[in-house]
N, C-alpha and C positions, 0 to 999 in steps of 0.2 A: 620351417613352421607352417608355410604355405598347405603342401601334401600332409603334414599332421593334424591340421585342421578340418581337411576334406576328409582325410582317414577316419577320423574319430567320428564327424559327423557323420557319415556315412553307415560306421559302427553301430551308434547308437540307434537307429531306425531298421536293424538287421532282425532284432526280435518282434519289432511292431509289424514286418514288411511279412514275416513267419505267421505269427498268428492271422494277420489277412488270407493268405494262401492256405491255411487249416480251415478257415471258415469255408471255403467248395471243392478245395481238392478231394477225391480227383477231378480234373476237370479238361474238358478241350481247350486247347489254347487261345479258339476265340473267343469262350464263356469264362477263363479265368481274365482275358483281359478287362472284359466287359465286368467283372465282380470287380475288379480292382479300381476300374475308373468309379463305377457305383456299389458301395458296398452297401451291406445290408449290417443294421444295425440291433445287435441281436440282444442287448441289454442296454435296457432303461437306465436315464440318470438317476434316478429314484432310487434304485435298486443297488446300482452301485456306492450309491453313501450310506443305505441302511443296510449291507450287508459287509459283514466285517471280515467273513473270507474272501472276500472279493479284495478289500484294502489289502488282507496281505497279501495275494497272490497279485498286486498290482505292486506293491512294496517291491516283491521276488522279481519282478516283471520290470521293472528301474536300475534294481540292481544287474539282472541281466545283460540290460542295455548298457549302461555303463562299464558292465566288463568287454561285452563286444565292441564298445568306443573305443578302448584304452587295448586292447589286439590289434583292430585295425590301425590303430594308428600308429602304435609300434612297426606291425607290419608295412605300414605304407612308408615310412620312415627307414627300415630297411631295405626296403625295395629301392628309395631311390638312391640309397648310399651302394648296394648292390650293382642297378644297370644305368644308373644317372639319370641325368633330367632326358636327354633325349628320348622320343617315344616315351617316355615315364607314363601317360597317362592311357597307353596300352597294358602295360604290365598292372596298376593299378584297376584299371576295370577288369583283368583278366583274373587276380586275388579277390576282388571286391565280390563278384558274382560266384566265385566258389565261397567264399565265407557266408553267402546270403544262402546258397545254394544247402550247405553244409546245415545250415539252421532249418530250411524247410526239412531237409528228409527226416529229420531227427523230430521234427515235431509230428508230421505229417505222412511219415516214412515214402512218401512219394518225391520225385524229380521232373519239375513242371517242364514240359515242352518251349513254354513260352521265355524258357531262362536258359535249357541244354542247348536250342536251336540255335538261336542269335549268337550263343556261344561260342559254338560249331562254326558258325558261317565266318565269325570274328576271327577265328583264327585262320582260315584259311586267308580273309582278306588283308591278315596281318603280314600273313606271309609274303604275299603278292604285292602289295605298299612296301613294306619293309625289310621284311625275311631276316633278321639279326638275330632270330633264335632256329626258324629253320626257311628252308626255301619252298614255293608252294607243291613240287614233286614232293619233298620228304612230309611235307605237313600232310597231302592226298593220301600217302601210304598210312602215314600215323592214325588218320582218321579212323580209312581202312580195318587197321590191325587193331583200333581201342575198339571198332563191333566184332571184328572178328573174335579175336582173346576170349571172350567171356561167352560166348553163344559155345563156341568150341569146348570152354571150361563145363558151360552145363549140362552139353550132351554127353559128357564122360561122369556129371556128378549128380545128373537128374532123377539118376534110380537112388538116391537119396534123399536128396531134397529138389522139390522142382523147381523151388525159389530161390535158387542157388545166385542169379542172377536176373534181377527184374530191369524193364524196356528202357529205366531213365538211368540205374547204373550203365544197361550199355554204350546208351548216347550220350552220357556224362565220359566216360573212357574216352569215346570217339572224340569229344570235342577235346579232351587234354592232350589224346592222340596229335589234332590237328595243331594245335598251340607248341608243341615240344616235340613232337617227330616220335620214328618208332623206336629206337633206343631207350631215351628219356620215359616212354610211355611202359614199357616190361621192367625200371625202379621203380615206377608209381605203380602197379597192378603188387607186383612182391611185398613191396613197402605197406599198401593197404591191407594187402593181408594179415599183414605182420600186427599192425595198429587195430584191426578188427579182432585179433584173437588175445591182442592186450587185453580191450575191451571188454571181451564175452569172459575174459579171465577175469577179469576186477568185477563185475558185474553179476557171475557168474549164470551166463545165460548163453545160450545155443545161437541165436538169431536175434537179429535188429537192423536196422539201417545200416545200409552198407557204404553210400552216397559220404557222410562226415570222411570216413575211412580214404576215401578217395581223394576227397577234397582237400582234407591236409596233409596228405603224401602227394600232391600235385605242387602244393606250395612248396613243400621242402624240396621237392625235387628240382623246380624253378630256381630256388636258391641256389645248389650245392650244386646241380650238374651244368645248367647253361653257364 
């Protein structure tokens, strides 16, 4: 119940934590920190009670949150029946930051530095502390091969589209590179393909955020291969 609680709580603040990061993305990592400790407030309380699209897009905006409670805490609740209490609350910050991760690009279609980065460094540090998923050689490669992969993909798909691969997908790759090794990392690049072209099929659209696509074939791949 302990981790279901932090799960869900944590959930529920994923779409508030989205719309913060929409209000200056894009942004340098030092100017979105600084928006985040001081935000700007960009609608009146006034305005908010006499405007009735507002209530319901605040309505939509609850229920949101509430579905991403009730993921995460599912999720975090399989997580620990998955790799158990030890280290549990590596694996949980490492799901909790791709789910938040997952909700910026999608609104936003950018991938903050200030969230790939620390990301990045966490798994290597994770490796080096603990290494139960890889060691810090295979995490260095993985990092390696999640920039490499994608820079290589768009020099062979750039005379199509040149936005085949934007700077936070790559370092989004690199950091799941560095958390799950190079193996694990070429299921989650296929994997995401696969869930992006669901996607553009149900949707029926060419292009969108690529980042969700990644982010929950990193999860499942966390699951089913470590």
């Amino acid at each position: 119940m302990f981790y279901i609680f932090f799960g869900f709580l944590f959930g529920v603040f994923i779409p508030y934590m989205a719309r913060r990061f929409a209000k200056f993305m894009p942004a340098t990592p030092g100017y979105a920190l600084y928006r985040l400790v001081w935000p700007v407030k960009s609608v009146s309380d006034e305005k908010k009670r006499n405007n009735p699209c507002y209530q319901k897009l605040m309505s939509a905006y609850v229920m949101r949150s509430l579905g991403y409670g009730i993921v995460s805490a599912a999720v975090s609740y399989a997580a620990v029946l998955r790799f158990g209490v030890a280290y549990v609350w590596w694996y949980l910050a490492f799901i909790w930051v791709l789910l938040l991760l997952q909700e910026i690009d999608y609104k936003t279609m950018y991938l903050p530095d200030i969230l790939t980065m620390p990301l990045l460094l966490a798994g290597f540090l994770y490796s080096v502390l603990i290494g139960a998923w890889v060691g810090p050689a295979e995490s260095s490669i993985g990092a390696v091969a999640g920039y490499i992969l994608p820079v290589v993909a768009s020099l062979f798909l750039v005379w199509k589209n040149k936005d085949v691969f934007g700077g936070g997908d790559i370092k989004l790759l690199a950091a799941v590179g560095a958390w799950l090794g190079v193996e694990p990392l070429l299921y989650v690049v296929v994997l995401s393909c696969a869930v992006f072209a669901g996607y553009a099929l149900l949707k029926r659209q060419r292009s969108g955020a690529f980042g969700p696509a990644i982010t929950v074939s990193a999860i499942i791949v966390a699951f089913y291969v470590q």
